[in-house]
N, C-alpha and C positions, 0 to 999 in steps of 0.2 A: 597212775603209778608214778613216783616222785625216784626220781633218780639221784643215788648222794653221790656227787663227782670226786668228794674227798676220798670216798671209800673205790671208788672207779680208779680214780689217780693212786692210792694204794696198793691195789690188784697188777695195776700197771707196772709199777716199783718192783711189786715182788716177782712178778714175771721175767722183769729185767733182770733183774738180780739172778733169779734162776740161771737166766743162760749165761750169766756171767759179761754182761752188754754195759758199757757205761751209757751215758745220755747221749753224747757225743756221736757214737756210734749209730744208736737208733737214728737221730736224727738223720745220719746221713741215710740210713736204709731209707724211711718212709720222705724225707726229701721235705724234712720243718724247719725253723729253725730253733737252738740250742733252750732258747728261753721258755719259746714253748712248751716244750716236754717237760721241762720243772715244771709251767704252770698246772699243766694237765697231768701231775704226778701229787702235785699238793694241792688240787681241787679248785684250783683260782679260775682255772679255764676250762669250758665244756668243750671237750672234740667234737668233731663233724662228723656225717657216719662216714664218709671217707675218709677220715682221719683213722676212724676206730678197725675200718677193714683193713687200711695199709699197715695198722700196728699189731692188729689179728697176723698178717701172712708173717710180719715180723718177727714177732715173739710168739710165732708158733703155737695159738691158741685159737682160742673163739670168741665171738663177741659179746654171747652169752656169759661168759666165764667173767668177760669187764664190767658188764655193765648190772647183772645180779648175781654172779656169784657162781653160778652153777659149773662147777669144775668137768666138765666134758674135753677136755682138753687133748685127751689122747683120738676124738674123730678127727682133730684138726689140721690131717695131714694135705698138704697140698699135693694138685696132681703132680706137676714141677719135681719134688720130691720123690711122686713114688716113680716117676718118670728116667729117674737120676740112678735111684736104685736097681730097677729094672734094666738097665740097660748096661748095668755093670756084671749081669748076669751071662752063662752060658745060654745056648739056644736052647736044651736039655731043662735046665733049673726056668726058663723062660717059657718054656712050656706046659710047667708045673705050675706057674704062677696061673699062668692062663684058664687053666684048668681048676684051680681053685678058685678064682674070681668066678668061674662059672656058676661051680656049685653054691657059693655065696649070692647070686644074683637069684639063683634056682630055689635058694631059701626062704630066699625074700619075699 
């Protein structure tokens, strides 16, 4: 399978864009620098796959989603996040949570 980086550097773009992120930004989240994320936005540069999972936690996607397409994007919540949500909770509403994770696991 043939990987098009332009179309990868695309996906990337419009991810960022999504959340509203200039390059500037990103870069300082996943820790590159400035040029690179142009390259790897207009296909000149192939990421690393640690490149591709620090820009995954980044822009809040999957690495499926960059690299073919497949818009799964809403599994790609990190623990971190629901970790943040959680604990913004009552003990009450946190034990509802709990309790639904169960039956989610029970489903599984």
């Amino acid at each position: 399978m043939n990987i098009d980086y332009r179309e990868v550097g695309r996906r990337m773009s419009k991810r960022r864009k999504e959340l509203g992120l200039k390059q500037y930004q990103v870069c300082e989240m996943i820790d590159v620098n400035y040029k690179y994320i142009s390259n790897l936005e207009t296909g000149r540069s192939a990421p690393s796959l640690d490149v591709i999972m620090r820009l995954c936690e980044a822009l809040q996607t999957t690495p499926d989603y960059f690299l073919i397409g497949s818009d799964r994007r809403e599994a790609a919540v990190s623990d971190k996040t629901l970790i943040e949500k959680i604990n913004g909770l009552d003990t009450k509403s946190k034990a509802i949570v709990n309790g639904m994770i169960d039956l989610l696991n029970d489903y599984r």
